[in-house]
C-alpha positions in Angstrom: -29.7 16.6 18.5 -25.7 16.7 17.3 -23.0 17.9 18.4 -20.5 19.4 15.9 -17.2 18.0 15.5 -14.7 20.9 16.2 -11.6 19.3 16.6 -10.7 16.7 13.7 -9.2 13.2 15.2 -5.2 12.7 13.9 -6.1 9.1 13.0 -9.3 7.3 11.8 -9.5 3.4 11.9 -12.3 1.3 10.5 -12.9 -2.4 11.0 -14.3 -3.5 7.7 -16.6 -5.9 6.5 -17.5 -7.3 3.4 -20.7 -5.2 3.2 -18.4 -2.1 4.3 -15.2 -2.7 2.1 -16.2 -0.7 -0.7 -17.5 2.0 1.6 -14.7 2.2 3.1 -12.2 2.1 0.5 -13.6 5.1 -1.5 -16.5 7.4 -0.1 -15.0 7.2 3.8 -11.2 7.7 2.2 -12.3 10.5 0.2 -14.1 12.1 3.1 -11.2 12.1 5.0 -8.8 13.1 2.9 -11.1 16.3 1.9 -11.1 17.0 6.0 -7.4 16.5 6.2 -7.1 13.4 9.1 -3.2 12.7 8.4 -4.1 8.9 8.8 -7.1 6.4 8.0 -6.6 2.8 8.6 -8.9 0.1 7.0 -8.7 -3.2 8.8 -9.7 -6.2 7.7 -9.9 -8.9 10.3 -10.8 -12.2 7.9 -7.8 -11.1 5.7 -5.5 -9.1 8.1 -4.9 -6.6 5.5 -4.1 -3.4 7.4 -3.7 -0.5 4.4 -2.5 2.3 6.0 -3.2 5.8 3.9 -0.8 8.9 4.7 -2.2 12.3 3.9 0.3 14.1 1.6 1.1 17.7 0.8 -2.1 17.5 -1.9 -4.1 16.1 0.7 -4.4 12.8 -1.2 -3.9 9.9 1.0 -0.8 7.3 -0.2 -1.5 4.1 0.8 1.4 2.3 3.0 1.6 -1.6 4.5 2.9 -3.0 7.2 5.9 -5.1 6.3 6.5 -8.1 9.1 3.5 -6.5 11.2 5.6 -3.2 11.7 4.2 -0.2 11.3 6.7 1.6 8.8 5.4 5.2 9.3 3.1 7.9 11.1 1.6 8.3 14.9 2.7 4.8 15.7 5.5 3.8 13.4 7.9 1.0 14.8 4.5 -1.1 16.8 4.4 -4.2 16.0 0.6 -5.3 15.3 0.0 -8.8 17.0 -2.5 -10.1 14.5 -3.2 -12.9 17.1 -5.3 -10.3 19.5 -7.6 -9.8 16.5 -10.8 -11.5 17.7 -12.9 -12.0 15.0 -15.9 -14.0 17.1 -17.9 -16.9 15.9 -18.2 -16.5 12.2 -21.7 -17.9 12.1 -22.9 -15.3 14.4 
């Protein structure tokens, strides 16, 4: 049994994996974007790559990074990320 979504989240962050990357980067973005979430984050913990993609007027998302861990724009513009909370567990695991 499911429960429709009526009320569309402001923000959608994935933690990615190798398996997911490619997911991630073009079916879930394009899903998205068609729904109109103003933000989707893709993190990558084994890089720390944090793309952050704004939803413009054309409802196409822009891709944006983080420049000294600062968050340059959108819900949480001006947070600093501490990339040394990421816990990325044992990698053999």
């Amino acid at each position: 049994h499911s429960i429709p979504v009526t009320v569309l989240p402001e923000i959608v962050v994935e933690v990615t994996s190798t398996e997911s990357w490619h997911r991630d980067q073009t079916r879930k973005r394009a899903a998205y974007a068609d729904r109109g979430i103003p933000e989707y984050w893709i993190v990558d913990p084994h890089s720390l790559y944090v793309p952050i993609n704004m939803l413009d007027d054309r409802k196409v998302y822009t891709g944006v990074t983080l420049h000294d861990n600062i968050i340059p724009i959108g819900r949480f513009a001006g947070t600093v990320l501490n990339f040394d909370k990421f816990s990325l567990g044992d990698p053999d695991e």
